[in-house]
C-alpha positions as CSV (number, residue, x, y, z in Angstrom):
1,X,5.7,-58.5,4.3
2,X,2.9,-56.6,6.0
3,X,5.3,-54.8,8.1
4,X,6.8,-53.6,5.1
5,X,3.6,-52.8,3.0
6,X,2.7,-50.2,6.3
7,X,5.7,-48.8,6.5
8,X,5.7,-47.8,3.0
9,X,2.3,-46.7,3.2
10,X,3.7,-44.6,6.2
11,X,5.9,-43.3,4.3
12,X,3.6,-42.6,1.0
13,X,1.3,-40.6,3.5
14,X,4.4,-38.6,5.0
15,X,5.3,-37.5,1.4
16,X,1.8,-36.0,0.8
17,X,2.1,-33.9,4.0
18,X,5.7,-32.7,3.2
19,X,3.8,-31.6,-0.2
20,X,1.1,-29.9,1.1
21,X,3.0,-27.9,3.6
22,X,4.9,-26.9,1.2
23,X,1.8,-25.5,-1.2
24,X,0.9,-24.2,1.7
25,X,4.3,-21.8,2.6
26,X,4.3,-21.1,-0.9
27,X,0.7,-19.7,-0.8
28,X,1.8,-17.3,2.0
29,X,2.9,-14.5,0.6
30,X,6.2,-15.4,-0.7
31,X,7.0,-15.6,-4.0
32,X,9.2,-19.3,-5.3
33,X,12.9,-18.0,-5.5
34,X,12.5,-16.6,-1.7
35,X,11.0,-19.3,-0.2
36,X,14.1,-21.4,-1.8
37,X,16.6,-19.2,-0.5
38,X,14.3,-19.4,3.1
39,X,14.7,-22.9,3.0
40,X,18.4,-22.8,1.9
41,X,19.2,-20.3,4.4
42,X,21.6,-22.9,7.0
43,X,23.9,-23.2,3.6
44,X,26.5,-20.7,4.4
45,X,29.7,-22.4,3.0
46,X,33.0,-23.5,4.5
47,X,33.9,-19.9,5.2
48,X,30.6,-19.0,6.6
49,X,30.9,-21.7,9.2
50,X,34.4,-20.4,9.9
51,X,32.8,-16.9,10.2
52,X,30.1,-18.3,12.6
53,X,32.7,-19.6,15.1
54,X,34.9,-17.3,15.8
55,X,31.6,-15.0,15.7
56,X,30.5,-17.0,18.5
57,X,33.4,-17.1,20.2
58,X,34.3,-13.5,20.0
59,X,30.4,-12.9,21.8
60,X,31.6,-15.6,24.4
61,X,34.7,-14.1,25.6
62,X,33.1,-10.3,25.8
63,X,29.7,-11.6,27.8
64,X,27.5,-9.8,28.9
65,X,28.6,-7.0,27.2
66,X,28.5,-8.1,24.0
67,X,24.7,-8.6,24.5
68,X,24.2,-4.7,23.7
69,X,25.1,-5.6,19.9
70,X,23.7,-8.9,19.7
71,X,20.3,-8.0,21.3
72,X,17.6,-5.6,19.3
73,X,14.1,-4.9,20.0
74,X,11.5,-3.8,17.2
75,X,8.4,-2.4,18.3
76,X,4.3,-3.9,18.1
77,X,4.1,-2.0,14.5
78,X,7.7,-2.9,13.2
79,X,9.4,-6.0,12.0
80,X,12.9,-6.5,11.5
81,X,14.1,-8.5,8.2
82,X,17.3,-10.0,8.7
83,X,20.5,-11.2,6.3
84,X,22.9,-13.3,7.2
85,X,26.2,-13.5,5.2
86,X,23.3,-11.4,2.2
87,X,21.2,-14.2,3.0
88,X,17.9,-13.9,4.1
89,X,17.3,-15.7,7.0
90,X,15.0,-18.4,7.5
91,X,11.9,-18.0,9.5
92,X,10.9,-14.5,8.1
93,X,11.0,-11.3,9.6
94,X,11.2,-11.1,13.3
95,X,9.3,-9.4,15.9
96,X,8.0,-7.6,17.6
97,X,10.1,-8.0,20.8
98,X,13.8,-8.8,21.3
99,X,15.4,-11.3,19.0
100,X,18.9,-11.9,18.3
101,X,22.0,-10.9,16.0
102,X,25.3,-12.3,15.3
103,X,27.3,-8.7,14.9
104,X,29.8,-9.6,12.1
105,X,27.1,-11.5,10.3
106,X,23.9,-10.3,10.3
107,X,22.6,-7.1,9.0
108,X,18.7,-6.5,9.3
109,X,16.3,-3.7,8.2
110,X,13.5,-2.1,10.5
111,X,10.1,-2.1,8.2
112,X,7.1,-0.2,9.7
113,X,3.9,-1.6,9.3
114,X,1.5,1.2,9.9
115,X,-0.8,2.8,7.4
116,X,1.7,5.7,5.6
117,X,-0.5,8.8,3.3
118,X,1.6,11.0,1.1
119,X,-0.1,13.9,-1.3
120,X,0.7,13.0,-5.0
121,X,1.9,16.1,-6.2
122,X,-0.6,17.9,-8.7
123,X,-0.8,15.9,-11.9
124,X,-0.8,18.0,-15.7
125,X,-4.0,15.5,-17.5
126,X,-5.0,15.9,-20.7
127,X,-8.7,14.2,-20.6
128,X,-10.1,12.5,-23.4
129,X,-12.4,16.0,-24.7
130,X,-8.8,17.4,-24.7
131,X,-9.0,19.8,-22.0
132,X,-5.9,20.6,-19.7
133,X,-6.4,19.9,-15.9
134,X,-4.4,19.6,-12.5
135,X,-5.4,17.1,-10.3
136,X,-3.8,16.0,-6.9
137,X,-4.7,13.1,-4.8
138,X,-4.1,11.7,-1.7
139,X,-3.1,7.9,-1.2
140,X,-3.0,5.9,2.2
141,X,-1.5,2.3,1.4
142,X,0.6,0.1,4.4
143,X,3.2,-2.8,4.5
144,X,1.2,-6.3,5.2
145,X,4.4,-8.3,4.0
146,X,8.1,-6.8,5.3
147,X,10.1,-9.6,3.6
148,X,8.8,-9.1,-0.2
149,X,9.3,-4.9,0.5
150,X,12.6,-5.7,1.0
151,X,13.7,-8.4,-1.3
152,X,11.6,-7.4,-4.0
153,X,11.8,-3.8,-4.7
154,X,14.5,-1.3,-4.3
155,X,12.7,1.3,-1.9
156,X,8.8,0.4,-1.7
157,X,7.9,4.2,-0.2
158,X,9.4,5.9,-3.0
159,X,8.2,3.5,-5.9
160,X,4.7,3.7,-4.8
161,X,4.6,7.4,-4.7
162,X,5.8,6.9,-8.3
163,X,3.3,4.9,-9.5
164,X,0.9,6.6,-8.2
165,X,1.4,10.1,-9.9
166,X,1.6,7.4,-13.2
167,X,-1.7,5.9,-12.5
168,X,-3.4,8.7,-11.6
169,X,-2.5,10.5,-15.0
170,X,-3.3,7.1,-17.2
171,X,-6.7,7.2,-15.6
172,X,-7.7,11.0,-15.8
173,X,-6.6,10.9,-19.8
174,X,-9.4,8.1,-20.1
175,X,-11.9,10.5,-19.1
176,X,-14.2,13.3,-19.5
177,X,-13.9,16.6,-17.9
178,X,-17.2,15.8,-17.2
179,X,-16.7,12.6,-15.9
180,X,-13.7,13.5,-13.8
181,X,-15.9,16.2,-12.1
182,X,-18.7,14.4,-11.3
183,X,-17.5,10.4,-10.5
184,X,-14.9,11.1,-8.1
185,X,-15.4,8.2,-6.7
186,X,-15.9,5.7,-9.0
187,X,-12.2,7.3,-10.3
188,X,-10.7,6.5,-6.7
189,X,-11.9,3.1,-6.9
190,X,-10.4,2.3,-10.2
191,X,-7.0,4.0,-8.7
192,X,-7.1,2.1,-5.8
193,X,-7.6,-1.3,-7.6
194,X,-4.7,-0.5,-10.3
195,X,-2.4,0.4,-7.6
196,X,-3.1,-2.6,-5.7
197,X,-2.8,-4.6,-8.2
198,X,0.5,-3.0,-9.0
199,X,2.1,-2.9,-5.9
200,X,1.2,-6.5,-4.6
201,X,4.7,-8.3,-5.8
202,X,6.1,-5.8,-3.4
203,X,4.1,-7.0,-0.3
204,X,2.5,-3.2,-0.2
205,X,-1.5,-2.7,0.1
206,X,-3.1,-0.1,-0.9
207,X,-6.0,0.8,1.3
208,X,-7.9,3.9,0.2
209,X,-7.5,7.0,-2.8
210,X,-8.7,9.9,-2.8
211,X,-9.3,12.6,-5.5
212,X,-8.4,16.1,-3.5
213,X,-8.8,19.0,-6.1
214,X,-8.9,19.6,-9.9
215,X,-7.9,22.9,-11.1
216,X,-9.5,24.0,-14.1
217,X,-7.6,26.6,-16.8
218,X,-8.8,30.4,-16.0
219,X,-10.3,30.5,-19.1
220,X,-12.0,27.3,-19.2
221,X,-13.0,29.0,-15.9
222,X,-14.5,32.1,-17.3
223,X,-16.2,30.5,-20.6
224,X,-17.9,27.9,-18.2
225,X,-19.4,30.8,-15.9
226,X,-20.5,32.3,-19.2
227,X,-22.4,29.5,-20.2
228,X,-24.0,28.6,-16.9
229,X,-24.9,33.0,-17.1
230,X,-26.5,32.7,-20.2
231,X,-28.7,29.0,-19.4
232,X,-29.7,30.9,-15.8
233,X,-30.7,33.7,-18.0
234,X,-32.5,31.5,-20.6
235,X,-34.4,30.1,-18.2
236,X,-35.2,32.7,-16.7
237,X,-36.6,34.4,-19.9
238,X,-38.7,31.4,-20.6
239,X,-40.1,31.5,-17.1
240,X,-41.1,34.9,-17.3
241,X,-43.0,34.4,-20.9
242,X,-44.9,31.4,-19.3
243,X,-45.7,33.8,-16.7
244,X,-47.3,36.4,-19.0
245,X,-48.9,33.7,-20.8
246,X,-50.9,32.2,-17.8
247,X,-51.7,36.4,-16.8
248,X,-53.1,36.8,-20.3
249,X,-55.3,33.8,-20.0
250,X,-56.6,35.2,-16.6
251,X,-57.4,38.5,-17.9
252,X,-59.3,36.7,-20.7
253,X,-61.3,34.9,-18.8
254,X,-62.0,38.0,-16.1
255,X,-63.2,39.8,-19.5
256,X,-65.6,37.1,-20.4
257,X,-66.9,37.1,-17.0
258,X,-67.3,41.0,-17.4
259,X,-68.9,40.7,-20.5
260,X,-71.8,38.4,-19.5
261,X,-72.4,40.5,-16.4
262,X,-72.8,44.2,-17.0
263,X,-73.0,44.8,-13.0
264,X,-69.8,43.2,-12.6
265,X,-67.9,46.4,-14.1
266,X,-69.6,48.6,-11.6
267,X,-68.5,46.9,-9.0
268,X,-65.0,46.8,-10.4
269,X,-65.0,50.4,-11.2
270,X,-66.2,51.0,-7.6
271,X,-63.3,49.0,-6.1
272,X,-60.8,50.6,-8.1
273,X,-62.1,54.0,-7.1
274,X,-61.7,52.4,-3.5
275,X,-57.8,51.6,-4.0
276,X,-57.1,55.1,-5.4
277,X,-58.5,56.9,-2.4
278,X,-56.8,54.5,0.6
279,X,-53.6,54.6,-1.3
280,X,-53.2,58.1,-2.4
281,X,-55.2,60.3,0.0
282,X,-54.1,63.6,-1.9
283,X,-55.5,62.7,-5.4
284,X,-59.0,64.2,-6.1
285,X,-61.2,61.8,-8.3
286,X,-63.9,63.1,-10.1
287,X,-66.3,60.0,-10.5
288,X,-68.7,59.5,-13.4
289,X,-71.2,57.0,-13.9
290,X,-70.7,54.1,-16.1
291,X,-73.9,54.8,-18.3
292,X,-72.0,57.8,-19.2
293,X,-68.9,55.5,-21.0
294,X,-71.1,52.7,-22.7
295,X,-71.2,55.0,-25.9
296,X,-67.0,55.5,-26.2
297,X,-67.6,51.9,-25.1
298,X,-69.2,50.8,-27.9
């Protein structure tokens, strides 16, 4: 009896590390239905079997050369995702390096892993202070899971470029002109996390997006230099009054100090005599004495 209590403990412990390998292959990267037909993928039928064989056997009688078709390399940055009978084969995608076909059975799909950018093509947005704008971008996004971009979706290039020319537009129409001109960034981040989001089912990351250029209507154009004219001139009118203001208040104060000091506008009557004559060497000044001017003065 105690050999039979261990053995089923044994066996209690082996069924708990069946189960957690298997959480732990779902959790790779795979959604439920493939990892089934993964799993399933030996189940070819009667006539598969039949298939295999005389698969086999056609390779066997035409060796070595039938090793050109049954032999396929994929480069460091490729991986090759391989059906067999519209199965997908167990073990995930292959490569890189040499791996091996069965000619009448297999059929298998080169997927390139490095980091693609396409241009999305300029984008008609209506933002949310109803002005009309183009806006382009630029999107850099990469395969990190071959199997899902080819089970899952029809043609993962294409319907990424399509999402993103649809995601860029729903974010620009939640914005300001404003907004869209000065957070650039903050608008790429958002981008990038929607179409990440988006495209993650498809085993497609996207890694970085960038707002290129936003084209403003010619005469939003022209009534935008207009106003940023007439606030330069405003300001400049302002500056110019506060400048005459503080000259007044100088002259004030020189006037006081004039006042209290009757000597003082000799000497400044002498010095503007001096200026005259250095300056202008061919006008003839006639001076007269400052006692003679205290009575229009006065």
């Amino acid at each position: 009896m105690a050999s039979n209590y261990v053995k089923m403990e044994s066996d209690r412990v082996e069924q708990r590390g069946e189960g957690s390998v298997q959480r732990q292959t779902v959790k790779s990267g795979y959604n439920i239905e493939d990892q089934l037909r993964m799993n399933e993928g030996g189940s070819i039928g009667c006539c598969g079997y039949i298939l295999y064989a005389l698969s086999m056997l056609v390779i066997a009688l035409t060796f070595p050369f039938s090793l050109c078709l049954c032999i396929k390399v994929v480069q460091e940055y490729e991986r090759a995702v391989i059906f067999r009978l519209g199965r997908l084969l167990s073990g995930g995608a292959k490569g890189p390096g040499l791996f091996f076909i069965i000619p009448c059975m297999d059929s298998y799909t080169k997927v390139d892993l490095r980091t693609v950018s396409f241009d999305v093509p300029p984008q008609e947005v209506l933002t949310r202070d109803s002005v009309t704008v183009a806006v382009d971008a630029v999107v850099y996004y990469r395969v990190q899971n071959a199997t899902m971009s080819i089970t899952n979706v029809e043609d993962s290039n294409r319907s990424t470029r399509l999402l993103a020319a649809t995601t860029l537009r729903n974010v620009l129409g939640t914005k300001n002109l404003s907004e869209i001109l000065a957070d650039r960034e903050a608008i790429s981040h958002l981008m990038q996390t929607s179409l990440d989001e988006a495209t993650d089912p498809w085993g497609v990351k996207v890694e970085r997006v960038e707002v290129k250029d936003v084209r403003l209507p010619v005469q939003l154009q022209r009534a935008m230099a207009a106003e940023a004219e007439a606030a330069r001139e405003a300001r400049a009118k302002v500056i110019a009054a506060e400048g005459e203001q503080k000259a007044s208040r100088a002259l004030k104060d020189a006037a006081d100090v004039i006042t209290e000091s009757p000597a003082a506008l000799q000497l400044r009557y002498l010095q503007t005599l001096n200026s005259i004559s250095a300056e202008k060497n061919s006008t003839i000044i006639f001076p007269l004495p400052i006692d003679m001017m205290k009575g229009f003065m006065k």
